[in-house]
N, C-alpha and C positions, 0 to 999 in steps of 0.2 A: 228898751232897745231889743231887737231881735238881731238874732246874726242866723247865720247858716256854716254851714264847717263842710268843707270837700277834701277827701282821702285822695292824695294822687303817691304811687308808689315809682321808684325808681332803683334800678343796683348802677353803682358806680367803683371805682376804685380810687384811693385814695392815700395819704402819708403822713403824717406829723414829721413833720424834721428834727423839732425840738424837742419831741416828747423820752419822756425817760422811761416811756416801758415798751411795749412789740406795738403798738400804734406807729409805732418812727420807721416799721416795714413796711413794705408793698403791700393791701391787702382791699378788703373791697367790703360793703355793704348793699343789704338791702333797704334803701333809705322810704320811709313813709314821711309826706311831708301832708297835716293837716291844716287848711288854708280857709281862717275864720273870717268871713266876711260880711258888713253891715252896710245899708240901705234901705231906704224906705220899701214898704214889699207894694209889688206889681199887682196888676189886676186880678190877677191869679193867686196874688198872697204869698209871692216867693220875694224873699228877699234879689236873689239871682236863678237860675236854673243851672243845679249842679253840670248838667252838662255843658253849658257857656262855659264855666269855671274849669272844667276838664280841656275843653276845646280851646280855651286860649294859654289860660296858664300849663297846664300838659304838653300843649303841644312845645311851649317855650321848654320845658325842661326835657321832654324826646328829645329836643333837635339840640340843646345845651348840652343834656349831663347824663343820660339816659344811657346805658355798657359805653361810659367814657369815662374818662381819670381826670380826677379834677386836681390838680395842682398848683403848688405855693409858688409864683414867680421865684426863678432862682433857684428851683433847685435841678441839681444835677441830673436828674432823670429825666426831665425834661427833652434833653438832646436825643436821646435813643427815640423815645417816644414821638418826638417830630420825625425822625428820619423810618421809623417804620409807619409812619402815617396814621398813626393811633387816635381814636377821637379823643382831643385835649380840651376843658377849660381850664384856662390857665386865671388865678386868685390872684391880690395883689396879697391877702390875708389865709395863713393857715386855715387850713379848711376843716375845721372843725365844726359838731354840728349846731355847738351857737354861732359861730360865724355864719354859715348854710342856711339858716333859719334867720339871721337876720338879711342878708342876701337877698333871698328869695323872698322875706315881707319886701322890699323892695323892689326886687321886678314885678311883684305881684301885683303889687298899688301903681307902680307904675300903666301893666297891661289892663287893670283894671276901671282905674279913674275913668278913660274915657266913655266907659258903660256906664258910669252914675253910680259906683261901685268901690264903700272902701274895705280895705284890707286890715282889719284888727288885729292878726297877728298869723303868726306860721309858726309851725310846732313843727319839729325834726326828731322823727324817732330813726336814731342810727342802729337803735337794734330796738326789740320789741321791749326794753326792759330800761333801756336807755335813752331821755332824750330832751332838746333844746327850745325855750318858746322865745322868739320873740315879737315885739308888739308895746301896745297901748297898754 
């Protein structure tokens, strides 16, 4: 098997409601998310052409989560943040970066399947020293 792996980085802001240490405050990262994927390789010998994988899953998480606050349904912030018009994804799951990482293996296989294109996994580094894979 060959795969190919594409770096797409993003900062967003973020909260644990639950959490028992300063995660449970207003705070933000710069999120790297590495997006493993397998397919027979093309003519050319690429499994995908990184910049397909930039251009379609990138552009989903620009216009998604890209300096936007990604939030847990329910919680109270929520209200400010609609009414000043803040770019929201709203979770139905704490957004932690195994949750995030498994997330996004899924819009990814999603955007990807119709290219002939599967997604083996996504890795979330919420910080360069910290971080979530999941996958196959």
């Amino acid at each position: 098997m060959t795969t190919c792996t594409r770096r797409l980085e993003m900062d967003a802001g973020h909260r644990l409601l639950d959490h028992e240490g300063k995660c449970r405050n207003v705070h933000g990262h710069r999120y790297v998310f590495d997006i493993t994927c397998d397919g027979p390789l093309d003519g050319v010998g690429r499994v995908i052409d990184f910049a397909k994988v930039k251009h379609i899953v990138g552009c989903w998480i620009d216009d998604h989560l890209d300096h936007g606050f990604i939030a847990q349904s329910g919680d109270p912030i929520l209200e400010f943040l609609k009414a000043d018009r803040s770019k929201l994804y709203v979770t139905r799951f704490p957004p932690t970066a195994e949750n995030l990482a498994e997330h996004l293996l899924q819009v990814a296989r999603d955007l990807l399947k119709p290219h002939g294109i599967a997604v083996v996994s996504v890795c979330c580094y919420e910080t360069p020293n910290c971080s979530a894979t999941a996958g196959d």
